[in-house]
C-alpha positions as CSV (number, residue, x, y, z in Angstrom):
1,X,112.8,31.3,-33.2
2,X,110.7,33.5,-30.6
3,X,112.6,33.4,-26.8
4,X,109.0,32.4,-25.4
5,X,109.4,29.1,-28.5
6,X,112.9,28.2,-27.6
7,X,112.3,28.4,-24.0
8,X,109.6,25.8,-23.5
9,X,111.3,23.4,-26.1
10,X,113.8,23.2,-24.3
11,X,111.9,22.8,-21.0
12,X,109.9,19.9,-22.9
13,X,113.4,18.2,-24.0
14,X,115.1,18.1,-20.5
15,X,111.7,17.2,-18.9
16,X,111.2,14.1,-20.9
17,X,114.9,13.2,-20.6
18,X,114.5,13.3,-17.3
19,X,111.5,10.9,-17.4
20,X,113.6,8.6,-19.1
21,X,116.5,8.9,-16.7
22,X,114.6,8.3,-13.6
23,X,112.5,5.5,-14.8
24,X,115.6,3.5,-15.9
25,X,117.0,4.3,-12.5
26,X,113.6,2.7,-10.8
27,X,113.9,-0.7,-13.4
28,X,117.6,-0.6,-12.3
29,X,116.8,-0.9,-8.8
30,X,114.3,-3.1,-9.2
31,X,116.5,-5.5,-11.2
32,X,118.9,-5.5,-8.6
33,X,117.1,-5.7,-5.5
34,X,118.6,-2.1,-4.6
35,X,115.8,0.4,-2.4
36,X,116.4,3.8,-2.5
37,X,116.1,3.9,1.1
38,X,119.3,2.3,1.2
39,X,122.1,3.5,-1.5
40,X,124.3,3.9,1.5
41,X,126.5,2.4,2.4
42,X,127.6,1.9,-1.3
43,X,127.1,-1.5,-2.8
44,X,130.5,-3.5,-3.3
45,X,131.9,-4.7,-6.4
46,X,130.1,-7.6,-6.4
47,X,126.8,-6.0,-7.7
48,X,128.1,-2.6,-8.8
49,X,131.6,-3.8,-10.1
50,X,130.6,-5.1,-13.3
51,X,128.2,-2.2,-14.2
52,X,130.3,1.1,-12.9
53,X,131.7,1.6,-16.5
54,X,128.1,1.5,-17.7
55,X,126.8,3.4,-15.3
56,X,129.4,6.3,-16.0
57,X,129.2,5.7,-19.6
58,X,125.4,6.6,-19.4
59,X,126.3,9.6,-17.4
60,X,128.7,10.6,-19.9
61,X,126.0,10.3,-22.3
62,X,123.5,12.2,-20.3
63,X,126.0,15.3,-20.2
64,X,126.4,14.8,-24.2
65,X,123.1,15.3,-24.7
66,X,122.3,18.2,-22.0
67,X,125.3,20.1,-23.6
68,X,124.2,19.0,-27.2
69,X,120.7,20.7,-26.8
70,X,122.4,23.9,-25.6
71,X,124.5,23.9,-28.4
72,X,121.5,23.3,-30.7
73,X,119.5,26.3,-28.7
74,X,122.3,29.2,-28.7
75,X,123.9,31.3,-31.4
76,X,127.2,32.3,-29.5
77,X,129.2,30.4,-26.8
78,X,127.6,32.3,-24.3
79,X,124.4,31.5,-25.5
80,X,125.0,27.8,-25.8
81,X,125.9,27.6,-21.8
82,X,123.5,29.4,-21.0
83,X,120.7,26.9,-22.8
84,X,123.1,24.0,-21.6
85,X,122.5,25.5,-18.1
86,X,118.6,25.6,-18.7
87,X,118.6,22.2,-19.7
88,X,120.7,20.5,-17.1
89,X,118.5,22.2,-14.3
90,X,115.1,21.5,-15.5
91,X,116.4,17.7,-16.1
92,X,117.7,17.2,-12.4
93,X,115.0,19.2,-10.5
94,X,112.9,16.9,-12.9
95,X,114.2,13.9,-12.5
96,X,113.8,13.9,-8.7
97,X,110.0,15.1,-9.4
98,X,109.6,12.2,-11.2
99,X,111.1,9.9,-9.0
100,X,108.6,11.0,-6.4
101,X,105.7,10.3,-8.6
102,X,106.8,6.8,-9.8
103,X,108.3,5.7,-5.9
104,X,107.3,8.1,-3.6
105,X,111.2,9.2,-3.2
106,X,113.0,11.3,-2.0
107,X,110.4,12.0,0.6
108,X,112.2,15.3,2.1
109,X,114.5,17.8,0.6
110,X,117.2,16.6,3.4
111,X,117.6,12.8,1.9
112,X,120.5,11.8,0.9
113,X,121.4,10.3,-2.6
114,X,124.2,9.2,-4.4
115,X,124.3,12.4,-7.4
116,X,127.3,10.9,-9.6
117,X,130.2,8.8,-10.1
118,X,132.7,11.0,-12.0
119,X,136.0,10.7,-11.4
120,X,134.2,9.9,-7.5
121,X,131.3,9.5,-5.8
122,X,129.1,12.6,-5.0
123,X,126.6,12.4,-2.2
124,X,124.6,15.1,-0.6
125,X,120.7,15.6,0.5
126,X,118.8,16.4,-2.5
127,X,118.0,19.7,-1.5
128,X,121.5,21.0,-2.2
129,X,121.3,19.4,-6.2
130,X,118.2,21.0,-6.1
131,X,119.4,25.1,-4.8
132,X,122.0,24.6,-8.2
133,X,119.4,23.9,-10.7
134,X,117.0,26.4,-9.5
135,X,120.4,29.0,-9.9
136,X,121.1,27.5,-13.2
137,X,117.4,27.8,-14.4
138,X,117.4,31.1,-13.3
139,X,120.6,32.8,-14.5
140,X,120.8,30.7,-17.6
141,X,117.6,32.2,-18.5
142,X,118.6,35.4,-18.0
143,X,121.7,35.3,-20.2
144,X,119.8,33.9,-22.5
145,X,117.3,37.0,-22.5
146,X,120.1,38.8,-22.1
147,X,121.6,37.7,-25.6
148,X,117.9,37.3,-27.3
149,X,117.7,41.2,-26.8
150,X,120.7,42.4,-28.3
151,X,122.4,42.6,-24.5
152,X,124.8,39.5,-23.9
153,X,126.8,39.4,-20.6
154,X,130.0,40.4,-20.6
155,X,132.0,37.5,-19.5
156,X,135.2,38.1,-19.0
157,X,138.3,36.1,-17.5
158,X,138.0,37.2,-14.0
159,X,134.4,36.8,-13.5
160,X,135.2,32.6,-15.3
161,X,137.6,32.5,-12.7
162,X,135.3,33.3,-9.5
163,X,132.8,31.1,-11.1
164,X,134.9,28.3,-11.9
165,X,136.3,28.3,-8.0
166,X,133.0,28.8,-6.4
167,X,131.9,25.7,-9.0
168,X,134.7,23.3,-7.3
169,X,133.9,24.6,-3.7
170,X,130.1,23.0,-4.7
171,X,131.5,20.0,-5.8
172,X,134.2,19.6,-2.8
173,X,131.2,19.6,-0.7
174,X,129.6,16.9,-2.9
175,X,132.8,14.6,-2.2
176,X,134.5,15.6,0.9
177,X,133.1,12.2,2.1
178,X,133.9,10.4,-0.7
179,X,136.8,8.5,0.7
180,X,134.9,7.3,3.3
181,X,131.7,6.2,1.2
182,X,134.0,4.0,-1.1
183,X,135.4,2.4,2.2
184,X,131.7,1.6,2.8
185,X,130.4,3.5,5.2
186,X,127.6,6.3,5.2
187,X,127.7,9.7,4.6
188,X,128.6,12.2,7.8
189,X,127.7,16.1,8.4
190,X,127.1,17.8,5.2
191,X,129.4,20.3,4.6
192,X,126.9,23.1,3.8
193,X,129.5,26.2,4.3
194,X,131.2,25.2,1.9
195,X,128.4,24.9,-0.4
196,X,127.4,27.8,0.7
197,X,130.1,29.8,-0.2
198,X,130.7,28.2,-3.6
199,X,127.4,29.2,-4.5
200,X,127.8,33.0,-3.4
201,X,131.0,33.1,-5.4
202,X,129.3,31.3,-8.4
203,X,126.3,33.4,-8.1
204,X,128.3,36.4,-8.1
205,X,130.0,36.0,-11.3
206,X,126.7,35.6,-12.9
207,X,125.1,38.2,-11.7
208,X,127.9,40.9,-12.3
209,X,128.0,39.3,-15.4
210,X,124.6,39.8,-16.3
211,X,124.7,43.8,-14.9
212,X,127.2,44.6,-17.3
213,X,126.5,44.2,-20.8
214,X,128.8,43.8,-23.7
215,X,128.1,46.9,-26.1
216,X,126.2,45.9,-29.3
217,X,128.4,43.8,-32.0
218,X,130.8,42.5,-29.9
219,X,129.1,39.4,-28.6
220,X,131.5,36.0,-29.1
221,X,130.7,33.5,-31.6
């Protein structure tokens, strides 16, 4: 299949998904009273108790299927995270596009929402969900080109390993608070140096990564 082909398929999968997503957060909300303007702080167990493993379950599902259509997309492992990383960023920057059309929310990049449950709660403003996907749009298409061409990244351990810390650096900042949000109150001072330098260190890896090439015929399967 031609790059320019697979490309917007998958664009056109994780944009629908996401239309799907975000209206069945707005029927959610609206069958439970719940306004966006007020996730925080948290519901109690009363409303969410009974739901939570749902809820989880359907973002377990939603990760199945991102991964699932990158898997579907690529020819080597590479490859595959690569169109997995496509995916998941169109589908989040998406889904809050969407959101805005059918509610009118978020109505600035510095609102706060509630970004997953897994194994705790993640909060941040929704411009900081927002700076990943843009980096995971960006860089996963490039690998992508990358291996399309005949020029895969050269992955190696170290470069996983700077990627993988500044990953959980991202997602500390996401749940620093969360001790404090399941106590029920609201979130505090974002901790954007953190994020910050999580991303640098993640979008280091990449981008070394994507300046040095494996040489031809010894891309992973």
């Amino acid at each position: 299949m031609r790059f320019r082909t697979l490309t917007v398929s998958v664009v056109i999968f994780a944009v629908a998904m996401a239309y799907v997503e975000s209206a069945s957060v707005v029927y959610l909300q609206r069958a439970l009273s719940i306004s966006p303007d007020r996730l925080f702080p948290l519901r109690g167990p009363d409303v969410v108790g009974s739901l939570a493993a749902i809820e989880v379950g359907r973002e377990l599902a939603t990760l199945v299927m991102l991964v699932s259509i990158g898997c579907l997309a690529g020819r080597s492992w590479v490859d595959r995270l690569a169109w997995t990383a496509v995916a998941f960023g169109v589908w989040d920057i998406s889904y809050y596009g969407w959101l805005w059309v059918f509610i009118g929310w978020p109505h600035s990049p510095g609102t706060w929402d509630v970004l997953f449950l897994i194994p705790v709660p993640w909060a941040g403003p929704v411009w900081a969900p927002a700076v990943v996907s843009l980096a995971l749009v960006g860089f996963g298409l490039a690998a992508a080109y990358s291996n399309h061409v005949g020029r895969p990244a050269r992955v190696g351990v170290g470069r996983i390993a700077v990627a993988l810390a500044g990953g959980l650096l991202v997602v500390l900042s996401f749940t620093l608070d969360a001790p404090a949000l399941m106590d029920g109150h609201t979130p505090g001072w974002y901790p954007w140096p953190v994020f910050v330098a999580g991303m640098t260190l993640a979008g280091w890896a990449a981008w070394t990564a994507l300046r040095a090439v494996e040489p031809e015929g010894r891309e992973g399967t």
